[in-house]
N, C-alpha and C positions, 0 to 999 in steps of 0.2 A: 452461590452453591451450584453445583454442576450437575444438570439435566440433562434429559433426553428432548425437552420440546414439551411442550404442554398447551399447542396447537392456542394461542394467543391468539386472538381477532387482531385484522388488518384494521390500521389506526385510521381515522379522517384526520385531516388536515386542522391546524389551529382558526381560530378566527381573522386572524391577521392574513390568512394563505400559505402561510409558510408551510411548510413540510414537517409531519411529527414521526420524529424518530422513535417514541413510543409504542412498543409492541412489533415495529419493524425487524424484517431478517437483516444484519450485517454480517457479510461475510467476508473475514480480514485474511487475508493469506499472511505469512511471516509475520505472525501476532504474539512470536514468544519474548521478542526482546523490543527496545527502541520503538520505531514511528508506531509497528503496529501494536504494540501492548499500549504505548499511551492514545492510540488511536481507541483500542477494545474499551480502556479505562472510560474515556470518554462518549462512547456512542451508549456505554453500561449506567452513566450518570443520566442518557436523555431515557433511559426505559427499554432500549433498543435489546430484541436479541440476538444473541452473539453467535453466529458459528466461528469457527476460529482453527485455523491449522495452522502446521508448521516443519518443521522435519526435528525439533526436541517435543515431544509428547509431554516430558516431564516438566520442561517450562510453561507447558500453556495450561497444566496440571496446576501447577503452585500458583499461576495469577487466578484460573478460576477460583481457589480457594482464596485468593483475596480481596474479590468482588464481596458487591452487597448480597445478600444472604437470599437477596428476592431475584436476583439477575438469572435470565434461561439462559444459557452456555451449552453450548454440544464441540468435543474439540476433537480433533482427531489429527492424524498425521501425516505427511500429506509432504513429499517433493513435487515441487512443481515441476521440474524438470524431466518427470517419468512419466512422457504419455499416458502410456498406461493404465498406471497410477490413478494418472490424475482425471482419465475418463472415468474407469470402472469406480471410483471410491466417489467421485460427486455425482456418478451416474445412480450409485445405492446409498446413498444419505436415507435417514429413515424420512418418513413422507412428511412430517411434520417438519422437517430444514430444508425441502430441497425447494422451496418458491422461495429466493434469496432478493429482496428488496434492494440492498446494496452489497455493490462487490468493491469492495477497498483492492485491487490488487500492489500490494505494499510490499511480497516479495521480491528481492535484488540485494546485489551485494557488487564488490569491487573488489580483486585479486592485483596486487601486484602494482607498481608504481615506475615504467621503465621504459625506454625507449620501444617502437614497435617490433624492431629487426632486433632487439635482444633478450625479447621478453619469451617466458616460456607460454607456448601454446594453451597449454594445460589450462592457463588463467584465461585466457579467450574465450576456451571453450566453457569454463565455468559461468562465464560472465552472459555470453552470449545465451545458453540455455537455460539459465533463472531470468535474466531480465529481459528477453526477447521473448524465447520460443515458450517458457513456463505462462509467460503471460500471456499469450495465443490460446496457449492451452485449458488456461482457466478459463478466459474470455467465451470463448467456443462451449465451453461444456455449461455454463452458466447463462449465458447473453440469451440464445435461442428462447427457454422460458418466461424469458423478463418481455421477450417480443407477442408470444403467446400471450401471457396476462395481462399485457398494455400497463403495467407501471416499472421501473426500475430505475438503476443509477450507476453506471462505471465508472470508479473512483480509480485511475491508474497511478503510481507515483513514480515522476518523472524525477529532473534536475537542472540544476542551471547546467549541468553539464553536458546538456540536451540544445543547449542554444548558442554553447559557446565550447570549444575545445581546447584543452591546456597543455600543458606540456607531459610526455609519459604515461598520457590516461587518455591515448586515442579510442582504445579500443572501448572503457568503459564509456566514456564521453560518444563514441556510437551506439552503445544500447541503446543510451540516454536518448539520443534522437531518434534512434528505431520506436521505442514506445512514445515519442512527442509526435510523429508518423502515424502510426499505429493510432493514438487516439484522434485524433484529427481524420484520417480516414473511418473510424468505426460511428464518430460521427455523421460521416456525409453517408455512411450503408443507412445510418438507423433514422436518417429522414423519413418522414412519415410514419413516423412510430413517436409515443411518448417516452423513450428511454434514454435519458440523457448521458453525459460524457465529460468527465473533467479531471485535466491532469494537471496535481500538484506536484510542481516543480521548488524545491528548496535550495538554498548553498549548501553552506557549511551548518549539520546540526551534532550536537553533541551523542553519540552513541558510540556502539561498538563495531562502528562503520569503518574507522581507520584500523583499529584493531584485529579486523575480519582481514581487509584489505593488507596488512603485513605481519597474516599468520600469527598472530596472537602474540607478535612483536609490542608491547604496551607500553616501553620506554619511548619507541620510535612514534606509536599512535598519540604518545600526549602529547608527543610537539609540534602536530596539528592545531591545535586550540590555544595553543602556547600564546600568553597575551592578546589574546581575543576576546571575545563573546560572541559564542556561537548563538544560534538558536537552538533550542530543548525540544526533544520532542515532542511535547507537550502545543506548542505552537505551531506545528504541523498538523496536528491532532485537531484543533480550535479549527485550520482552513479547512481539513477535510467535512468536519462534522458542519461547519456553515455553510459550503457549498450544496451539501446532502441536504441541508434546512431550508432552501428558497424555494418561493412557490412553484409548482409543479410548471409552470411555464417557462420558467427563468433556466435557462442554462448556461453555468459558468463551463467556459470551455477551460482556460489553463488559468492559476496561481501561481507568478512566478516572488517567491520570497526570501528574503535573506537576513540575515544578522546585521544591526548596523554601521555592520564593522566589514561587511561585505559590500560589495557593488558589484560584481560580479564575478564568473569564474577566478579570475585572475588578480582583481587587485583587490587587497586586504589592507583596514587599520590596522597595525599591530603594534599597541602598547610597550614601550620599555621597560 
């Protein structure tokens, strides 16, 4: 059901040391579709509450209504890409969401598939201000508090395309390493702080990643997955929520994972 917050005590720790997501703030950015809805799905299974944006209001409307009945949700909407925006709206969150225990930043996306010197601008500039600067932007307005209370978690989500670059997708293949940069330096700032840092990096996963990436093109998007087995986002969902689970001392810095049908950027099983 969809709340306002009902100011939930901060959870202790299991007896094993792990980390209890139970009664915890998550806060997913791009939570209406793919990583981040099966990501919301699953931090809603450990007790965790949800904040949740996105830039459709109406989708992250219809998954609150299909959580458990008991789950705290606050959703609102939210471009990463507008400064602005994105100070002044997590600057007035009501008091009861703004100490955010984890920040999944899961918003990104991929325009275009083309060589550098023929590709339209436009898609750079998309790509570059959700998956670069949108991520600075949340980072900045959220991080500062989590250093103030001595506990937190930045969940960034990277790509193999962050470690490796393919053909036609120089430019997203640099975001990609801009935020494997970015978290690896936001690690070495938050030295001496209890506030950890880990960027899951995936291949190929099944959403509406290729889809987005050629314009709602979906004859061209399926023949991404075409004789494969991608991974689901679902299994993106399992590494972020067990990195967020180890004990407060443990800090995974990056998960690089793929389908077993993947090995890396570039070379693929592809069934007949």
């Amino acid at each position: 059901m969809l709340h306002s917050g009902f100011g939930i005590g901060h959870p202790t720790d299991t007896k094993d040391g792990m980390e209890n997501p139970g009664g915890k703030t998550v806060f997913i950015t791009g939570a209406s579709s793919g990583i981040g809805q099966a990501t919301a799905r699953a931090f809603a299974a450990q007790g965790a509450r949800l904040l949740l944006c996105a830039r459709r209001l109406e989708k992250l409307t219809e998954l609150a209504e299909t959580l458990d009945q008991a789950a705290d949700v606050y959703t609102f909407r939210l471009d990463v890409r507008d400064r602005a925006a994105v100070e002044e709206t997590l600057a007035n969150l009501p008091d009861e969401w703004k100490a955010v225990d984890v920040l999944v930043n899961n918003a990104g996306l991929s325009r275009g598939l083309a060589k550098v010197y023929e590709d339209d601008p436009e898609n750079w500039e998309e790509m570059i201000d959700t998956n670069v600067k949108g991520l600075l932007y949340v980072t900045k307005a959220i991080v500062p508090g989590m250093v103030e209370r001595g506990r937190g978690h930045v969940i960034n989500m990277g790509s193999t395309a962050g470690h490796q670059t393919y053909a036609n997708g120089a430019v997203y293949c640099a975001t990609k390493a801009a935020e494997k940069a970015i978290s690896e330096g936001l690690k070495i700032d938050l030295m001496g702080t209890p506030v950890r840092v880990t960027s899951i990096d995936p291949g190929m996963v099944e959403t509406a990643f290729s889809e987005v990436r050629f314009r709602g093109d979906k004859e061209r998007a399926a023949k991404v997955y075409q004789n494969i087995t991608p991974l689901q986002p679902e299994d993106v969902a399992d590494a972020i929520v067990w990195a967020a689970t180890r004990p407060a001392h443990v800090n995974i810095h990056t998960i690089v994972m793929t389908s077993i049908d993947q090995a890396n950027s570039t070379v693929f099983n592809r069934r007949s």
